[in-house]
N, C-alpha and C positions, 0 to 999 in steps of 0.2 A: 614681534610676536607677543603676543598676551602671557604675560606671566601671573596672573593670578584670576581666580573668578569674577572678583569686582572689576578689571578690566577690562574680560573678556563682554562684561553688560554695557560697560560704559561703551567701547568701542561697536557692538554690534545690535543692542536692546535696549540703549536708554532714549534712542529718538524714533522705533520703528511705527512705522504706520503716520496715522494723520494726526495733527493736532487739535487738540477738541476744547471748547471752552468750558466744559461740562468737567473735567480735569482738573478739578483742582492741587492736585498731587502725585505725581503720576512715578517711574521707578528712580528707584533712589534712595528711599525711606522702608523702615516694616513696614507699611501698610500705604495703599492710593486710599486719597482720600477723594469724593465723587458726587456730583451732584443729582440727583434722578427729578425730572422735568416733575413737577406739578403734574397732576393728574395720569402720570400713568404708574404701571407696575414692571417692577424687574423681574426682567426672563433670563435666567441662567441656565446656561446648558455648560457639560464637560466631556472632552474624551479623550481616548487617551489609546495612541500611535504603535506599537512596542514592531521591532523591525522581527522579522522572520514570521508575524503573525497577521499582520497588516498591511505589509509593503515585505517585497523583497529585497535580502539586501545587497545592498549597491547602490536601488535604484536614485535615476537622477535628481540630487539635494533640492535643487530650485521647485520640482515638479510637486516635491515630499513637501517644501515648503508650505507652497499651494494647498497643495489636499489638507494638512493639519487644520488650518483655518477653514475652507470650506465644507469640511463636513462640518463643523460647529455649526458657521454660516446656514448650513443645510436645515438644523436643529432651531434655532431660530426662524427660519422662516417659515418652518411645521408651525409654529405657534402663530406666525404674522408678527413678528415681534420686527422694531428697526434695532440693527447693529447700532452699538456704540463703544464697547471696553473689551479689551482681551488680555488677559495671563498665558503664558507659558513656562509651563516647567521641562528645562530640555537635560535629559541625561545624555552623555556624553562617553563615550568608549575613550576618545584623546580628544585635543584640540586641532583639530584640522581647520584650519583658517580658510583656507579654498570652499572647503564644503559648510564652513558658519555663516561666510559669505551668500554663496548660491542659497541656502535654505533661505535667508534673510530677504532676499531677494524674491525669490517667490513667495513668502508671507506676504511680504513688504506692498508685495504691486496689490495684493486681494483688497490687505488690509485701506490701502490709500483708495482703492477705487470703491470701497464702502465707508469712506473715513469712520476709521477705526484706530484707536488709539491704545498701543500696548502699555498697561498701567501696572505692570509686574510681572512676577518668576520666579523662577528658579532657574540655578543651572548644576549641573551634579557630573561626579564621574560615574561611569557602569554602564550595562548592556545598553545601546541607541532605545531610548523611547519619548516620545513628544506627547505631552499632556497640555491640550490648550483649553482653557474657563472661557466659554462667549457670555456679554450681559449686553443686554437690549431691555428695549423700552416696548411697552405694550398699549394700548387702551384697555381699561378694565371690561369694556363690554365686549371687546373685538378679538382678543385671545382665539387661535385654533384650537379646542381642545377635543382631546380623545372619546370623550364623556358625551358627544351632544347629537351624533346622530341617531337619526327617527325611520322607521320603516317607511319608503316609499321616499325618501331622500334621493342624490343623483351621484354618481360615485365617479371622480374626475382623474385622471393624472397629466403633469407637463411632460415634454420630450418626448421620449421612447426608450424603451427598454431592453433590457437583456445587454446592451453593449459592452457594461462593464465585467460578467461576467463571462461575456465568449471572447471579451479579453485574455481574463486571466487560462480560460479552459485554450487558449492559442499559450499565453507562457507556458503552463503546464504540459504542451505536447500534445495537445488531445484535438486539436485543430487548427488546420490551418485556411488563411481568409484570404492569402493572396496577397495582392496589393491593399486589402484593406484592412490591414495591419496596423499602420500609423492612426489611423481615423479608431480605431476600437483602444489603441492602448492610448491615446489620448482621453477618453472617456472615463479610461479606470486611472489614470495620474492625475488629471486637472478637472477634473467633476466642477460643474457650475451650477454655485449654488441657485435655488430660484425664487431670490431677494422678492427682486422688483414684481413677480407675479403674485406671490402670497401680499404683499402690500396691497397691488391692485384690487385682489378679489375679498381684502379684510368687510367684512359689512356683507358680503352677497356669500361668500364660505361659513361657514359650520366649523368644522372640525377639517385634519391633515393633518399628514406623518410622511414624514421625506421616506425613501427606499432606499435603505440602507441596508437591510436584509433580504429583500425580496418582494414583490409584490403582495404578493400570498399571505406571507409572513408578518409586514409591515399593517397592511390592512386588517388582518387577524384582529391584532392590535387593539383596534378602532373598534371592532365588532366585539370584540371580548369585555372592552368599557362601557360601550352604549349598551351591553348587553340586547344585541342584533344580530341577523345574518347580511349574506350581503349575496347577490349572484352577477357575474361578469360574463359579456360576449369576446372568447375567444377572440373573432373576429375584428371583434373593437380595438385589440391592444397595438396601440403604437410601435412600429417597428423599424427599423433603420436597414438599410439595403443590407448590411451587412449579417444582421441576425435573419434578416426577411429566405438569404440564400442557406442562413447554415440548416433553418426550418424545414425549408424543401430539400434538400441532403441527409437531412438526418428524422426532420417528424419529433426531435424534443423541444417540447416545448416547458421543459424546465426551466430555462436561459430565461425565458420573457417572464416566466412568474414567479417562477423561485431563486433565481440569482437574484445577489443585489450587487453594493457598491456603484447603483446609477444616480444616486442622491436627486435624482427627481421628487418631485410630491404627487402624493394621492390626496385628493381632496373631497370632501363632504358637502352638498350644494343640496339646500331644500329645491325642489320639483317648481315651486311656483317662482323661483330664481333665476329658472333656465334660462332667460332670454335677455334676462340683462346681466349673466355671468357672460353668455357669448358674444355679446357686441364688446364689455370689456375685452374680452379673449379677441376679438380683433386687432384688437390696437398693441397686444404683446409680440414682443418678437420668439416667444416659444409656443410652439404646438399646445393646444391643450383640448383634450379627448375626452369622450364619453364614455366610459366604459361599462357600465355596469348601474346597479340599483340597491341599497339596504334593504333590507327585508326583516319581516317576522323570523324569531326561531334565533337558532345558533349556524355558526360552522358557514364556508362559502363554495358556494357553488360556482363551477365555471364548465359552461357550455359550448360548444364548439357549433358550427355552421347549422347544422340538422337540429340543432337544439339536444343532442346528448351529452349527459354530463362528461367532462374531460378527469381525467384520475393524474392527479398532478400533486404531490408532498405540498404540503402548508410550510413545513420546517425553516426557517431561516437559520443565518448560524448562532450557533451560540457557544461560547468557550468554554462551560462548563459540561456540555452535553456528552455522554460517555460514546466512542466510539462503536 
């Protein structure tokens, strides 16, 4: 068993993830020292895990592992940025080797199958909280940013939605899915980030923002920077058998627009793009939908079948917001 901190890196974080040539110095030292390719720009994103507020606790280490890294992942590929370097600072309640293990583990598979190379950390005693730093590489013209959409632009997301949070509303007691239980709490454990689609559509996208708060919420966002509105078809929104049955049982349609944790992306697509973002969108192995249009004005409108507005909270979460 590991008797001291430097151990505990050397034995489980001094070789996690991929090896990278770009690495010049990686942990071991204060500081990685790193090379960033010629011509692009560094995209850093951070977040930060704390158990009781994020994950529940107990939940399975390997799964946690996973998620810490893929919402970063997720953050990066809002921007279209490629992975290259990751930090983690992991607090620590004790040293449980079984469960350094398993987390290690599911970092470990994300990080190697986007080679990504851990270049630092920390590690601490106190309450469990995972703070992982992502840095990627960007093209200076090709960046997704928040800032760029124009009225009459075309408003995108991958996957579908709502799963992860009629997840969490199944833990919480407030429903149940049946047999489709494993398929939804997978959604809200091992969120997949969507790398390779933000890559594909770099050049023919605009702007995007993963969903990490909400549909609603996330695209707010986007419309609050472009200073736009945006209007979406109800009908349009991507939905998984799973939330498709909890909508006709129950008629909220909170879960598809105002839940998050489904790290999908909403995307930004100029009108004259359509046709060559969707033949790309053929060749992905994820869904990617139409949902809606930016518009003059503020604020987002969302219509249901007949064309009447539907009355759905914008709100996403937010930690500070007084009960």
């Amino acid at each position: 068993m590991p008797t001291s901190e430097f151990q505990l890196i050397d034995l489980y974080f001094s070789r996690l993830g991929a090896v990278r040539a770009d690495v010049l110095l990686g942990v071991g030292d204060d500081c990685a020292l790193l090379q960033v390719p010629v011509g692009k720009q560094l995209a850093v994103s951070i977040d930060t895990l704390v158990e009781g507020t994020h994950f529940f606790p107990g939940v399975d280490a390997e799964s946690l592992g996973h998620k810490s890294l893929a919402v970063n992942l997720s953050d990066l590929a809002a921007m279209g940025a490629e992975p290259a370097w990751v930090t983690l600072a992991l607090t620590l309640p004790r040293v449980d080797e079984v469960w350094i293990e398993a987390f290690c583990r599911g970092f470990a598979g994300l990080a190697t199958r986007y080679q990504i190379q851990l270049v630092g950390g920390d590690t601490t005693r106190g309450p469990l909280s995972i703070s992982v730093q992502m840095h990627g590489f960007v093209d200076p013209d090709k960046a997704l940013r928040r800032d760029r959409a124009k009225a009459g632009d075309l408003v995108y997301v991958t996957g579908t939605l709502g799963d992860a949070g009629l997840a969490l509303l199944t833990a919480q007691g407030g429903y149940n899915p049946g047999n489709q239980s494993v398929f939804l709490q997978q959604r809200l454990d091992r969120p997949e980030p969507r790398v390779a689609v933000a890559q594909a559509l770099c050049g023919l996208a605009t702007g995007a923002i993963d969903i990490s708060d909400g549909l609603l919420s996330d695209l707010g966002h986007i419309c609050d920077k472009s200073r736009v509105g945006a209007v979406l078809q109800q009908a349009a929104i991507p939905l998984s058998d799973p939330v498709t049955d909890y909508l006709r049982a129950t008629g909220d349609w909170s879960i598809p627009l105002a839940a998050g944790d489904d790290y999908e992306l909403c995307l930004i697509v100029p009108a004259d793009r359509r046709q060559q973002l969707e033949a790309v969108a053929q060749t992905l192995d994820v869904p990617l939908s139409l949902i809606g249009e930016i518009e003059a004005g503020n604020g987002i409108r969302c219509l249901d079948d007949a064309g009447h507005p539907v009355a759905v909270a914008r709100e996403g979460y937010d930690h500070f917001r007084k009960p």
